[in-house]
mmCIF file of the N, C-alpha and C atoms, coordinates in Angstrom:
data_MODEL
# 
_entry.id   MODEL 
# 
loop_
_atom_site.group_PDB 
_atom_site.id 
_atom_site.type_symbol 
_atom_site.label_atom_id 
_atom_site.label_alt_id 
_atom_site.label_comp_id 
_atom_site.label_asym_id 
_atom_site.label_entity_id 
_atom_site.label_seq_id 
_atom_site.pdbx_PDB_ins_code 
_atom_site.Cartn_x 
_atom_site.Cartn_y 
_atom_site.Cartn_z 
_atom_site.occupancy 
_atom_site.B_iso_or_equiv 
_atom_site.pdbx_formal_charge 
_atom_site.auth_seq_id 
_atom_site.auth_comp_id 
_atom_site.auth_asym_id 
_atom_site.auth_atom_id 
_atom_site.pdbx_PDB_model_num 
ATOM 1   N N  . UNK A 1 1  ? 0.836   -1.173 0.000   1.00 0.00 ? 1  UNK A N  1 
ATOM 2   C CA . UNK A 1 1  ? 0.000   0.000  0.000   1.00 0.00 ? 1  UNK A CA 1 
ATOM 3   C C  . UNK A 1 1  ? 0.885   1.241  0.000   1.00 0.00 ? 1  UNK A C  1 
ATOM 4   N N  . UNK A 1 2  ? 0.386   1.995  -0.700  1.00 0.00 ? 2  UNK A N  1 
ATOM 5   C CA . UNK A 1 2  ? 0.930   3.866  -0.553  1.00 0.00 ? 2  UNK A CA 1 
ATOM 6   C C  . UNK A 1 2  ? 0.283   4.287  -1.381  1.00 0.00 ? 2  UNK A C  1 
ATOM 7   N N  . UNK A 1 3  ? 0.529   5.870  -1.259  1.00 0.00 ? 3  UNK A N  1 
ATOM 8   C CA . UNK A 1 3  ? -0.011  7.222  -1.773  1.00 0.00 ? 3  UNK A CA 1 
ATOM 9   C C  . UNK A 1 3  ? 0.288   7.429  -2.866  1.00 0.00 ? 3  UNK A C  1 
ATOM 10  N N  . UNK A 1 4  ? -0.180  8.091  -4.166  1.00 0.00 ? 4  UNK A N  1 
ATOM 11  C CA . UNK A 1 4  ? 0.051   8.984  -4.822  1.00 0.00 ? 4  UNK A CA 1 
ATOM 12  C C  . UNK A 1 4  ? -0.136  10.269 -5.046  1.00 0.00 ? 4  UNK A C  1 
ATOM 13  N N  . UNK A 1 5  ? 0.390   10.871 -5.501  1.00 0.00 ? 5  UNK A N  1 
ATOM 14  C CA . UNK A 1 5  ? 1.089   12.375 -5.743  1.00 0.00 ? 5  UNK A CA 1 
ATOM 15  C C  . UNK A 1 5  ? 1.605   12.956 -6.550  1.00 0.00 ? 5  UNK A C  1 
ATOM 16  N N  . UNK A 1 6  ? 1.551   13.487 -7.467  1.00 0.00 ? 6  UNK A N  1 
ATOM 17  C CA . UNK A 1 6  ? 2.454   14.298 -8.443  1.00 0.00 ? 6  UNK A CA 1 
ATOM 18  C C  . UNK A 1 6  ? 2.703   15.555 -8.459  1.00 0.00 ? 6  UNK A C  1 
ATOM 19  N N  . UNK A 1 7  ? 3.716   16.044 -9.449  1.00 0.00 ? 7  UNK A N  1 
ATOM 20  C CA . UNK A 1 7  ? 4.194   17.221 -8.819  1.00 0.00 ? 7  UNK A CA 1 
ATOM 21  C C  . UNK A 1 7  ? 3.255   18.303 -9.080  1.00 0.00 ? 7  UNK A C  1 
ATOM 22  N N  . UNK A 1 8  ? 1.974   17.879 -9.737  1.00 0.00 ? 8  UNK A N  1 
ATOM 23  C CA . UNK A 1 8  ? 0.914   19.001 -10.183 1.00 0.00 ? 8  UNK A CA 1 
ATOM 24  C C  . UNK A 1 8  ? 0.095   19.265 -8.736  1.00 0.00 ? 8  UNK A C  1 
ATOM 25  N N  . UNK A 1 9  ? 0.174   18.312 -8.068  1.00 0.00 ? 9  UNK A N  1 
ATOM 26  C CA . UNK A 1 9  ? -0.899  17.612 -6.986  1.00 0.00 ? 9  UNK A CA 1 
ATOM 27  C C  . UNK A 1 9  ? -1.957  17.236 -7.491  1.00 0.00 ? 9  UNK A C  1 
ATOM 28  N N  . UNK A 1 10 ? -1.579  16.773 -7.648  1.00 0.00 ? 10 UNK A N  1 
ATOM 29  C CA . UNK A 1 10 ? -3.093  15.440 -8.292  1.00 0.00 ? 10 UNK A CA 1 
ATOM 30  C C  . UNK A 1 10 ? -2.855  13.970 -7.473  1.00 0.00 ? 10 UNK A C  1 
ATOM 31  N N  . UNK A 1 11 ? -3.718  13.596 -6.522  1.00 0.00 ? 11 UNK A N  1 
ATOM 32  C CA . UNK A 1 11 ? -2.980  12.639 -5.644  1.00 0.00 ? 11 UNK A CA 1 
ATOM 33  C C  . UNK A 1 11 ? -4.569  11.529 -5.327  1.00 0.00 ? 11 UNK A C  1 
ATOM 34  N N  . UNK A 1 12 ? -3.906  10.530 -4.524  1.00 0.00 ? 12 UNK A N  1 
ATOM 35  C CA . UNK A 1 12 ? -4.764  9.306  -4.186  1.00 0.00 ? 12 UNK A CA 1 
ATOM 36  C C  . UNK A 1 12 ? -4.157  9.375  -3.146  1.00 0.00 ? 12 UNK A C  1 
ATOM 37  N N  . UNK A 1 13 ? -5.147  9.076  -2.241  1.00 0.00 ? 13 UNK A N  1 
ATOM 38  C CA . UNK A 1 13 ? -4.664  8.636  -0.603  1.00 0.00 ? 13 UNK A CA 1 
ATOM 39  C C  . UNK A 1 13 ? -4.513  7.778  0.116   1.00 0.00 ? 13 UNK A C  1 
ATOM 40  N N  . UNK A 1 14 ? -5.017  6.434  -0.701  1.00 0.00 ? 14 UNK A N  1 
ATOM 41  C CA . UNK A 1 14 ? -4.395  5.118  -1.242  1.00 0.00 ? 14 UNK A CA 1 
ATOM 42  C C  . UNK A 1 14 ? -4.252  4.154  -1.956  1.00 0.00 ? 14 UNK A C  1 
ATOM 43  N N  . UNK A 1 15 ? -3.381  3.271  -2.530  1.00 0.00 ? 15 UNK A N  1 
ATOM 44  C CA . UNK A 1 15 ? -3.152  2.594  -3.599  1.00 0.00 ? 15 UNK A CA 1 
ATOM 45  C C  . UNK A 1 15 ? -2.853  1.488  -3.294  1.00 0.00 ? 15 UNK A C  1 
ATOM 46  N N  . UNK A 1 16 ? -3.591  0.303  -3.877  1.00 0.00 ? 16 UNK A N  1 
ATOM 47  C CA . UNK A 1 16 ? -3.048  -0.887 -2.790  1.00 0.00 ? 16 UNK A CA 1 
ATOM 48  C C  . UNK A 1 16 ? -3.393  -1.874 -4.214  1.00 0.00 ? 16 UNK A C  1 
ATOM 49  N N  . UNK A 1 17 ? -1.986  -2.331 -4.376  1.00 0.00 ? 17 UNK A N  1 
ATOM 50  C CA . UNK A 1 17 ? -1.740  -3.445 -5.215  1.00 0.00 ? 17 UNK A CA 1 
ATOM 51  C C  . UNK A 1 17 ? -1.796  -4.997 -4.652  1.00 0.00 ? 17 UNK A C  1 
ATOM 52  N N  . UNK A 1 18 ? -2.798  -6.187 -5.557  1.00 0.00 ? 18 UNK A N  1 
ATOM 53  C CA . UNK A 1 18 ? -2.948  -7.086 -5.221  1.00 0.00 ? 18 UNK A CA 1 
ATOM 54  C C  . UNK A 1 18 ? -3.068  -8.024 -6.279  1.00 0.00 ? 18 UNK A C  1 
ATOM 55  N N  . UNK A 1 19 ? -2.360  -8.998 -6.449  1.00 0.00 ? 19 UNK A N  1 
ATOM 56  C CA . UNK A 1 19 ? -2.733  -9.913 -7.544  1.00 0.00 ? 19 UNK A CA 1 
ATOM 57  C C  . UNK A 1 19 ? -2.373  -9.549 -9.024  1.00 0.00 ? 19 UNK A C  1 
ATOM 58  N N  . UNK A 1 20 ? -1.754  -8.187 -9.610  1.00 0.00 ? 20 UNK A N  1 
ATOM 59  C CA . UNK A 1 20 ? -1.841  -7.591 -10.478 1.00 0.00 ? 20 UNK A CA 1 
ATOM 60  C C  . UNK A 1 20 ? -3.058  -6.246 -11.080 1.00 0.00 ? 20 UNK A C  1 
ATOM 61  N N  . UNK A 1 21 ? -3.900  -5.690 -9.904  1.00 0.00 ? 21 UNK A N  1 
ATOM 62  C CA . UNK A 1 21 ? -4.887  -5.256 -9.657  1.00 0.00 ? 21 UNK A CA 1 
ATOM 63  C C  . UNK A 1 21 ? -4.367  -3.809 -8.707  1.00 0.00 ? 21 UNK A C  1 
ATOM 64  N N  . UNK A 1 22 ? -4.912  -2.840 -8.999  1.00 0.00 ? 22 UNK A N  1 
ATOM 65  C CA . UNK A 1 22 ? -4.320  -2.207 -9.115  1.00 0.00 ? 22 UNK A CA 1 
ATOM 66  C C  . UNK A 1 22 ? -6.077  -1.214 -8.353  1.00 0.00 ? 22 UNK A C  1 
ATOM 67  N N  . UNK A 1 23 ? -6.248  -0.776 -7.001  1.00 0.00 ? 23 UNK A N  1 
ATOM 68  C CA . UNK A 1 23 ? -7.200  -0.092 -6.368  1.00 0.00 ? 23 UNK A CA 1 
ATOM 69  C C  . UNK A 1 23 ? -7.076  1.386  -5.537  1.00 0.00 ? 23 UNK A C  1 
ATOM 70  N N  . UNK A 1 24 ? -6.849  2.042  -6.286  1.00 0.00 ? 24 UNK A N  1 
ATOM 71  C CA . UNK A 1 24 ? -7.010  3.494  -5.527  1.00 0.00 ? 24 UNK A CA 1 
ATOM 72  C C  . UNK A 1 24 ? -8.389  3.942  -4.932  1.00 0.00 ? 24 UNK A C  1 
ATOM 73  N N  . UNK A 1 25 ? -7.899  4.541  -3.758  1.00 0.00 ? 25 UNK A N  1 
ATOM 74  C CA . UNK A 1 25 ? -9.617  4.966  -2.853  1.00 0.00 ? 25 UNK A CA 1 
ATOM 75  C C  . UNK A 1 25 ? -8.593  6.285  -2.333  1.00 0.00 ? 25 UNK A C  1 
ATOM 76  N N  . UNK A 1 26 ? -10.069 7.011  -2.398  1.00 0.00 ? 26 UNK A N  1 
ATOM 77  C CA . UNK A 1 26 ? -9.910  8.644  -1.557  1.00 0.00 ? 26 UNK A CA 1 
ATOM 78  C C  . UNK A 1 26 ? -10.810 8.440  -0.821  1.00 0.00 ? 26 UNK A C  1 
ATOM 79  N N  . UNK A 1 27 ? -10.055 9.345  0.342   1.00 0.00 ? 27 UNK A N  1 
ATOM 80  C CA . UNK A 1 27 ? -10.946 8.982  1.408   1.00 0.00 ? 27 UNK A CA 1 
ATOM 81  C C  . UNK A 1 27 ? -11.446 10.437 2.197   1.00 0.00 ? 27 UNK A C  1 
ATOM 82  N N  . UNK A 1 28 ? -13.019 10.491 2.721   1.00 0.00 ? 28 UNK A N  1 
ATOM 83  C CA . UNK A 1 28 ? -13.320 11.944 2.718   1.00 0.00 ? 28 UNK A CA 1 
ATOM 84  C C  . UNK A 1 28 ? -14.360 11.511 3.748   1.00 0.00 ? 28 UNK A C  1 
ATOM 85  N N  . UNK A 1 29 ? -13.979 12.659 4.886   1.00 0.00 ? 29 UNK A N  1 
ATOM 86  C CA . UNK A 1 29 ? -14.943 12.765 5.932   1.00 0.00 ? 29 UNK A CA 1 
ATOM 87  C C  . UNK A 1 29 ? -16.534 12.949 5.697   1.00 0.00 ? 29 UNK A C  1 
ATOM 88  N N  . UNK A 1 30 ? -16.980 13.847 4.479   1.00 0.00 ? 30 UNK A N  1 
ATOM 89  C CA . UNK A 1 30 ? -18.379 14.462 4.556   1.00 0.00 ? 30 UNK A CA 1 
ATOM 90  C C  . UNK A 1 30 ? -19.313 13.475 4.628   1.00 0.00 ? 30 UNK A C  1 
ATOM 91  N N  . UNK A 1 31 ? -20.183 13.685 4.380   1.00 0.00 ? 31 UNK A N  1 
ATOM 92  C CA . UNK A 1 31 ? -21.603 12.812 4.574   1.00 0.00 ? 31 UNK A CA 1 
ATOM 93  C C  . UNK A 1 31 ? -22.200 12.834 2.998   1.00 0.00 ? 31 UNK A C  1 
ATOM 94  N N  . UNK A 1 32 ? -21.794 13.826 2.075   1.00 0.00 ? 32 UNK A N  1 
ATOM 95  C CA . UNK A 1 32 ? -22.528 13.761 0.975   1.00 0.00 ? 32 UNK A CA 1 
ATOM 96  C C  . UNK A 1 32 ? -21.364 14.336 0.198   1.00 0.00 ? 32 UNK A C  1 
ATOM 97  N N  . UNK A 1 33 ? -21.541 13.373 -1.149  1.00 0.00 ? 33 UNK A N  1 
ATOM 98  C CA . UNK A 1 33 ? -20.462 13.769 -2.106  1.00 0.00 ? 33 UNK A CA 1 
ATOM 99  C C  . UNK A 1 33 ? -20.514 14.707 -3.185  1.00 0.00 ? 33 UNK A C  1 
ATOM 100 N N  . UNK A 1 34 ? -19.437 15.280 -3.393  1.00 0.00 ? 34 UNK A N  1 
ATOM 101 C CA . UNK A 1 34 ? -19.801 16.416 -4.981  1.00 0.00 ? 34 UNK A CA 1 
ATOM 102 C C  . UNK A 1 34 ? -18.572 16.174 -5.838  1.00 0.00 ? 34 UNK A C  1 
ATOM 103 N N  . UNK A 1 35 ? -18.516 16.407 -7.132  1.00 0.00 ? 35 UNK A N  1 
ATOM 104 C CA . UNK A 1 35 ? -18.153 16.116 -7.981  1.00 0.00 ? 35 UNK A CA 1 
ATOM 105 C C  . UNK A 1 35 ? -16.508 16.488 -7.801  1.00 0.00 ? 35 UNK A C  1 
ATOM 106 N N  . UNK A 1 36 ? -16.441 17.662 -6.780  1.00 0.00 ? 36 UNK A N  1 
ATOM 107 C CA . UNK A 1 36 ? -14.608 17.919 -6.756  1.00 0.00 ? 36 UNK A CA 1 
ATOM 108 C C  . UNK A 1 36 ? -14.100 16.527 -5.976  1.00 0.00 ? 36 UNK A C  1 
ATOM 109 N N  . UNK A 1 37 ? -14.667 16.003 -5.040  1.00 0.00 ? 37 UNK A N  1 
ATOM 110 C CA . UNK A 1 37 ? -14.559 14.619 -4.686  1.00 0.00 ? 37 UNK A CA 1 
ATOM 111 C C  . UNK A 1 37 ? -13.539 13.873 -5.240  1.00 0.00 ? 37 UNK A C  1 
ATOM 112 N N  . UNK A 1 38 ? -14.082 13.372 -6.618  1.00 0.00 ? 38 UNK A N  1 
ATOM 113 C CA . UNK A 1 38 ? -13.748 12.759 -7.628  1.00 0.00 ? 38 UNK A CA 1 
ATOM 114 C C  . UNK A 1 38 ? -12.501 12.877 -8.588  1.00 0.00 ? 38 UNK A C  1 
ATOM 115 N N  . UNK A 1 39 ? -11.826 13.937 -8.286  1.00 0.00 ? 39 UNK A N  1 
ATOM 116 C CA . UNK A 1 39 ? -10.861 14.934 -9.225  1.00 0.00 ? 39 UNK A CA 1 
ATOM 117 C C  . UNK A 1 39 ? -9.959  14.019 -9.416  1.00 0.00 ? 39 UNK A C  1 
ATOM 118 N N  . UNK A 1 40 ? -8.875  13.165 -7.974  1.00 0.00 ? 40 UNK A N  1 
ATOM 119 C CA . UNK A 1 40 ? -7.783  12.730 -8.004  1.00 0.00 ? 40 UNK A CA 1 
ATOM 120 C C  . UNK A 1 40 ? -7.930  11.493 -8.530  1.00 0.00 ? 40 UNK A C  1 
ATOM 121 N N  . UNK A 1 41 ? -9.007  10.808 -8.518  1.00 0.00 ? 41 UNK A N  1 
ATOM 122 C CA . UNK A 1 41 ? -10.045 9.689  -9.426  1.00 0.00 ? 41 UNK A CA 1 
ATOM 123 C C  . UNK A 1 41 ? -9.939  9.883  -10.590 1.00 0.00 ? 41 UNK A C  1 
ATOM 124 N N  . UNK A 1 42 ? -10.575 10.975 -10.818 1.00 0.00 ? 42 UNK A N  1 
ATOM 125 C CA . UNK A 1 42 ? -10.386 10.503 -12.444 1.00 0.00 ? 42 UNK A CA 1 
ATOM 126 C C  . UNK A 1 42 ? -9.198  10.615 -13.201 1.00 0.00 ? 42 UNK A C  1 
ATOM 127 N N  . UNK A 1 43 ? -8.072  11.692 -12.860 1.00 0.00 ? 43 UNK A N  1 
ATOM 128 C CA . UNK A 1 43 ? -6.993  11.756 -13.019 1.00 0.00 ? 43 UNK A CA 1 
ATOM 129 C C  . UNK A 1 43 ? -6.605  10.326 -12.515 1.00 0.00 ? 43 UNK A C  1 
ATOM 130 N N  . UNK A 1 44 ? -6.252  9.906  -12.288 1.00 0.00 ? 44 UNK A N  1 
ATOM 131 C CA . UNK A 1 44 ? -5.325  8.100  -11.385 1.00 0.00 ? 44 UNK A CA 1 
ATOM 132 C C  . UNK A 1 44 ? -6.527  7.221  -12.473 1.00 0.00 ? 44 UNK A C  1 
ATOM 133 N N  . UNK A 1 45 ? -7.730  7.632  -12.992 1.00 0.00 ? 45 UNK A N  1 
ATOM 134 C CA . UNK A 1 45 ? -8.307  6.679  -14.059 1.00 0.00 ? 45 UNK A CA 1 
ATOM 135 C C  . UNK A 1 45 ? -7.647  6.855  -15.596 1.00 0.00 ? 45 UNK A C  1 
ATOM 136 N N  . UNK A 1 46 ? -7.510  8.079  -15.735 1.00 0.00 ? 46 UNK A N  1 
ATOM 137 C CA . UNK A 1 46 ? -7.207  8.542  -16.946 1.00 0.00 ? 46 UNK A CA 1 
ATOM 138 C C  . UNK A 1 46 ? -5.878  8.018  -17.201 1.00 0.00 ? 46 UNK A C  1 
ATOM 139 N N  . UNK A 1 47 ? -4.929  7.949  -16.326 1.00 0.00 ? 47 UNK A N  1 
ATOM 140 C CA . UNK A 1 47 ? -3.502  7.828  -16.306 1.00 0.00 ? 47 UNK A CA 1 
ATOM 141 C C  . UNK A 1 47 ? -3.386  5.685  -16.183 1.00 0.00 ? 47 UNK A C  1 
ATOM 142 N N  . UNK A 1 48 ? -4.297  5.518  -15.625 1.00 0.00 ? 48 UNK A N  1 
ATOM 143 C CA . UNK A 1 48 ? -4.452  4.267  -15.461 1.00 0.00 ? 48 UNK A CA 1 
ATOM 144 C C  . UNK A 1 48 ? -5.336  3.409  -15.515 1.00 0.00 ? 48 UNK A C  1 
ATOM 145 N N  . UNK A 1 49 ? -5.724  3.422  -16.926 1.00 0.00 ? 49 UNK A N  1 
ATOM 146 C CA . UNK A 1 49 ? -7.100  2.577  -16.936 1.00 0.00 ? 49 UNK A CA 1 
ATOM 147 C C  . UNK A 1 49 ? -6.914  1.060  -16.965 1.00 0.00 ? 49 UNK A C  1 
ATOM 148 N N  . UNK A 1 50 ? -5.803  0.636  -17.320 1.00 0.00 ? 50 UNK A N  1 
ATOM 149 C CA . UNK A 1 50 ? -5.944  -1.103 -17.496 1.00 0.00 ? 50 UNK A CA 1 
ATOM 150 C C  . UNK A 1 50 ? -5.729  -1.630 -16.116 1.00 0.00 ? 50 UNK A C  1 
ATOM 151 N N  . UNK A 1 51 ? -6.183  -2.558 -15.555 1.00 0.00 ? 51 UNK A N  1 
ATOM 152 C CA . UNK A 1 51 ? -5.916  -3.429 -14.035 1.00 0.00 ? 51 UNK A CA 1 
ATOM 153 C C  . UNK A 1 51 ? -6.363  -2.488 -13.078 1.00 0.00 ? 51 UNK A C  1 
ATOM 154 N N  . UNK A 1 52 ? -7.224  -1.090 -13.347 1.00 0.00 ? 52 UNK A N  1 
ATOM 155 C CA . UNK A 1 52 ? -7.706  -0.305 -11.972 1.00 0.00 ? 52 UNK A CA 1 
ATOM 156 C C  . UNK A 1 52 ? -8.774  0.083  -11.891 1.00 0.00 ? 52 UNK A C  1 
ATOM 157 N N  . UNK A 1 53 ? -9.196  0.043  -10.709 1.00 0.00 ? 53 UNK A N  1 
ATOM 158 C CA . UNK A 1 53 ? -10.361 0.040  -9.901  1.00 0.00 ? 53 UNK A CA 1 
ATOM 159 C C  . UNK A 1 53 ? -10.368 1.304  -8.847  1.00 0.00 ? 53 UNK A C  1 
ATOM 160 N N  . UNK A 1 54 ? -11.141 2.138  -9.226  1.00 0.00 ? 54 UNK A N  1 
ATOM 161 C CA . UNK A 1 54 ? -11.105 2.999  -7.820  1.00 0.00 ? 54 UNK A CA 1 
ATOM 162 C C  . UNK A 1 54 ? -12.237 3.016  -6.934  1.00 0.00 ? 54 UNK A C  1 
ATOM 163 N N  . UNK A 1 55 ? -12.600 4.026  -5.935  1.00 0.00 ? 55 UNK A N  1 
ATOM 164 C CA . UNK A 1 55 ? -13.201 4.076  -4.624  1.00 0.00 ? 55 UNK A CA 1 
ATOM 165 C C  . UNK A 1 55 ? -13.244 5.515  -4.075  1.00 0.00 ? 55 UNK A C  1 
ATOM 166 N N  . UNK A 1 56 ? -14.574 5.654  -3.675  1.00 0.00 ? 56 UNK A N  1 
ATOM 167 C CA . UNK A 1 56 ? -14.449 6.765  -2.779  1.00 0.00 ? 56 UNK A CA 1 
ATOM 168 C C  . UNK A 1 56 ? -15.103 6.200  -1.513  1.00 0.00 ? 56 UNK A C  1 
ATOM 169 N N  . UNK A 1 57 ? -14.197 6.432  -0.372  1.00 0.00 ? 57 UNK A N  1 
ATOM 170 C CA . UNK A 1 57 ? -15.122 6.104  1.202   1.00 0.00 ? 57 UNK A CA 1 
ATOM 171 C C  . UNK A 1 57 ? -14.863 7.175  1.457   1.00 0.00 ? 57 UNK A C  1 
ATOM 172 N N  . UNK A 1 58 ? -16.899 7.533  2.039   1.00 0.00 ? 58 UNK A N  1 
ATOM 173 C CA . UNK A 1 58 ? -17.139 8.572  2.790   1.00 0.00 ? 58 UNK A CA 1 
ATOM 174 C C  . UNK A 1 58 ? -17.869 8.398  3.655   1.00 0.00 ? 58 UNK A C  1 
ATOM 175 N N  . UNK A 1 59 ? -18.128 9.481  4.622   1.00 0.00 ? 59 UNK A N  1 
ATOM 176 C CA . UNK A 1 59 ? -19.047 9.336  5.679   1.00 0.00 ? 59 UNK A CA 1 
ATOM 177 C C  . UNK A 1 59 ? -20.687 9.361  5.521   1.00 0.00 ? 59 UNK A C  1 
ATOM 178 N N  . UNK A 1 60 ? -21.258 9.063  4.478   1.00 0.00 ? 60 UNK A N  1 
ATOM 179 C CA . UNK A 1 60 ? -22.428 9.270  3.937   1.00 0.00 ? 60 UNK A CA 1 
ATOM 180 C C  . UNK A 1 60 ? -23.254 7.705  4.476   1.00 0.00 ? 60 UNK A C  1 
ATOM 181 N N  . UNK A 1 61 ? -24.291 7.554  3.686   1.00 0.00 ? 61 UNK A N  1 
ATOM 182 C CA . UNK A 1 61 ? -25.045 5.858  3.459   1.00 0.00 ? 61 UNK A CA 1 
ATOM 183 C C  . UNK A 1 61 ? -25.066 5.032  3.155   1.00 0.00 ? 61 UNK A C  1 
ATOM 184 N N  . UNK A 1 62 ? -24.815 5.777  1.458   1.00 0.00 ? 62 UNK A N  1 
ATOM 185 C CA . UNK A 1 62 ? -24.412 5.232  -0.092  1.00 0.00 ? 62 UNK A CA 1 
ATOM 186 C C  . UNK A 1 62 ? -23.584 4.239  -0.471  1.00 0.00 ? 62 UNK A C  1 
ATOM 187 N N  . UNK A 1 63 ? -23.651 3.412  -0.690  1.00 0.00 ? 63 UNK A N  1 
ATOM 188 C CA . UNK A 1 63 ? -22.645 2.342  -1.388  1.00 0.00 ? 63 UNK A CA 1 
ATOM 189 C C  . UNK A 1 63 ? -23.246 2.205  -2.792  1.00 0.00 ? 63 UNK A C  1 
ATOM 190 N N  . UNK A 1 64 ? -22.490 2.609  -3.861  1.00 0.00 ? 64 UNK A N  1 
ATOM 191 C CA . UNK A 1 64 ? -23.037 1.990  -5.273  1.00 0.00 ? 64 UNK A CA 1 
ATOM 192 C C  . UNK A 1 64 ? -21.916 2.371  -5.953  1.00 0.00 ? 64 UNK A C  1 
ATOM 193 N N  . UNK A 1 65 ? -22.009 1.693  -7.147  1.00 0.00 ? 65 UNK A N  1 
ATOM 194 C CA . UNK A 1 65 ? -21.045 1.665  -8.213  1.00 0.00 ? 65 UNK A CA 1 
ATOM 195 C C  . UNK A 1 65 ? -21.288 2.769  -9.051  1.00 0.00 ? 65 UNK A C  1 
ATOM 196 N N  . UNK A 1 66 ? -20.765 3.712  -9.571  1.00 0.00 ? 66 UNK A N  1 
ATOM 197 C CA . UNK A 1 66 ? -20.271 5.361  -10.323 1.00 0.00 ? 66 UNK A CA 1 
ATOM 198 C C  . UNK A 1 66 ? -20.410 4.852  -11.563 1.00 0.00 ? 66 UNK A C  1 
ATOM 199 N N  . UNK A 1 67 ? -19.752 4.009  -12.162 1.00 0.00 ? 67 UNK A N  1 
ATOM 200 C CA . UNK A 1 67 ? -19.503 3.434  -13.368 1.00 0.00 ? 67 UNK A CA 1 
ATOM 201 C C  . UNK A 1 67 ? -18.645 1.971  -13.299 1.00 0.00 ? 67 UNK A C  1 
ATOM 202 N N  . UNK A 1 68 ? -18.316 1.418  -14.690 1.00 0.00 ? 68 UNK A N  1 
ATOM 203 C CA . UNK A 1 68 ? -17.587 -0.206 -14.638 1.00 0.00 ? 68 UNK A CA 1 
ATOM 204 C C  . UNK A 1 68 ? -16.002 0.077  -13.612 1.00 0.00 ? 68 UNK A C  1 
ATOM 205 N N  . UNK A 1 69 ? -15.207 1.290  -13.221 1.00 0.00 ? 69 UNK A N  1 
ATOM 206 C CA . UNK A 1 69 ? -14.675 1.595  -12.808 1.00 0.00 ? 69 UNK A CA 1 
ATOM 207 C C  . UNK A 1 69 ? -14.719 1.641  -11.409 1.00 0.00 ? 69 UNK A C  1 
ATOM 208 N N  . UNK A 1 70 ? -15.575 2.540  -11.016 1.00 0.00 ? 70 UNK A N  1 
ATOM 209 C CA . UNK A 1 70 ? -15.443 3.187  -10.020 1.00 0.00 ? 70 UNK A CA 1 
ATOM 210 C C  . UNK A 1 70 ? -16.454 2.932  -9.142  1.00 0.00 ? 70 UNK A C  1 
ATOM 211 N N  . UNK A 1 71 ? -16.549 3.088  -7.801  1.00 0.00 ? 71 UNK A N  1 
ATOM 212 C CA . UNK A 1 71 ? -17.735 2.887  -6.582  1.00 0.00 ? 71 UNK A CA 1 
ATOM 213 C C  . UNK A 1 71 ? -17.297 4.089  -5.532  1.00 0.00 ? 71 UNK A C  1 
ATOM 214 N N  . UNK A 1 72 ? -18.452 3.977  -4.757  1.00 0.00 ? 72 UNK A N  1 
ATOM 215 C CA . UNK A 1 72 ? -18.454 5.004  -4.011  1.00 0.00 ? 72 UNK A CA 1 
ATOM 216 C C  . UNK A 1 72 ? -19.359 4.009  -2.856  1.00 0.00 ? 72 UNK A C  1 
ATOM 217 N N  . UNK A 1 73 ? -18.280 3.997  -1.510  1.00 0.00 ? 73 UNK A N  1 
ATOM 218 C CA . UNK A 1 73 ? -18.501 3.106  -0.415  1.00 0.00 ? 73 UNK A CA 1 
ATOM 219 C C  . UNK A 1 73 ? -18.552 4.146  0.747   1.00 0.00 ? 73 UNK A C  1 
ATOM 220 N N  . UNK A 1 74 ? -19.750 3.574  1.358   1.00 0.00 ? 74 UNK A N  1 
ATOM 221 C CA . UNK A 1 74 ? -19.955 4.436  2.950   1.00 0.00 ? 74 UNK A CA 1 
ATOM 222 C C  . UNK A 1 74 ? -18.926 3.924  3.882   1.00 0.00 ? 74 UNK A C  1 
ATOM 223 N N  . UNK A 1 75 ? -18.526 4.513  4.734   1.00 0.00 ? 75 UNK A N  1 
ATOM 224 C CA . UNK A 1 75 ? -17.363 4.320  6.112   1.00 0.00 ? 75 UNK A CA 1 
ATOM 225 C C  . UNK A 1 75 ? -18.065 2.593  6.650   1.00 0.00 ? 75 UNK A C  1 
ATOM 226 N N  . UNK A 1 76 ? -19.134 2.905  6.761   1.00 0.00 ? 76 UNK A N  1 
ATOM 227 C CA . UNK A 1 76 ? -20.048 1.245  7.330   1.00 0.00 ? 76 UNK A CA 1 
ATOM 228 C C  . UNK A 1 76 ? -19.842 0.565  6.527   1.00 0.00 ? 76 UNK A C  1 
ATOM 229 N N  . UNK A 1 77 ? -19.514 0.466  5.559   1.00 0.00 ? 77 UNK A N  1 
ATOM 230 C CA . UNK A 1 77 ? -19.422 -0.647 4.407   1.00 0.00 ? 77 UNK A CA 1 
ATOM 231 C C  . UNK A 1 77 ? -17.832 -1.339 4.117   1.00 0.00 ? 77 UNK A C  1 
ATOM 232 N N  . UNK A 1 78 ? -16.765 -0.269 4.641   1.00 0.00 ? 78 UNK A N  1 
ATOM 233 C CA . UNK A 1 78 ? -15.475 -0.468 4.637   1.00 0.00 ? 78 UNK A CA 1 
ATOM 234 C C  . UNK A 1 78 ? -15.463 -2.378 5.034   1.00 0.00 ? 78 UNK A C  1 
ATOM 235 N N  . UNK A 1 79 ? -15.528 -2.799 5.849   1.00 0.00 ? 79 UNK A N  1 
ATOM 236 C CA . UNK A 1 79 ? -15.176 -4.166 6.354   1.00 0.00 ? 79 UNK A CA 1 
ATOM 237 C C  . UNK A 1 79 ? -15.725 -4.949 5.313   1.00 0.00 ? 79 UNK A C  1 
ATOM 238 N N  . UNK A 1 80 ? -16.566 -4.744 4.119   1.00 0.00 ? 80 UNK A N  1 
ATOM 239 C CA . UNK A 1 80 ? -17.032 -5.606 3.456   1.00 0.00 ? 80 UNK A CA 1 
ATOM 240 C C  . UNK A 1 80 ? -16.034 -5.811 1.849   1.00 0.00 ? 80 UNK A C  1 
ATOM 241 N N  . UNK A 1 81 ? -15.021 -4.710 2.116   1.00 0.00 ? 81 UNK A N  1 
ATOM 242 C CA . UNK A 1 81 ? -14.960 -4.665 0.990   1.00 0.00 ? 81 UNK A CA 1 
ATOM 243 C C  . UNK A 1 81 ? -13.254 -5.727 0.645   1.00 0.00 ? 81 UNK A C  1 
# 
């Protein structure tokens, strides 16, 4: 596991390689999400679309999938994943 970062700041707050699989998640206190959320996501998608999967955990309800990419997981849902 670790971070990414670049020198633009465009970053993930974690990256955790498994199997050849490749899962970045940002992780954000609020309760409800908005689209700046997503920024260091889609950048870390754009730059890396083959073998990756991303994530947003937040403090919200919500657990559902964004697109074939991406999900968006509540803090309660963390242990399932």
């Amino acid at each position: 596991m670790y971070y990414f970062r670049d020198s633009a700041g465009n970053e993930i707050d974690l990256v955790y390689e498994k199997d050849g699989q490749t899962l970045a998640i940002e992780i954000k206190a609020a309760k409800a999400t908005i689209p700046s959320m997503f920024s260091g996501i889609r950048y870390w998608q754009k730059n890396n679309r083959l073998h990756s999967q991303s994530m947003l955990i937040y403090g919200g309800a919500k657990t559902e999938p964004i697109n074939e990419h991406t999900s968006i997981i509540s803090w309660k849902d963390v242990g399932d994943i």
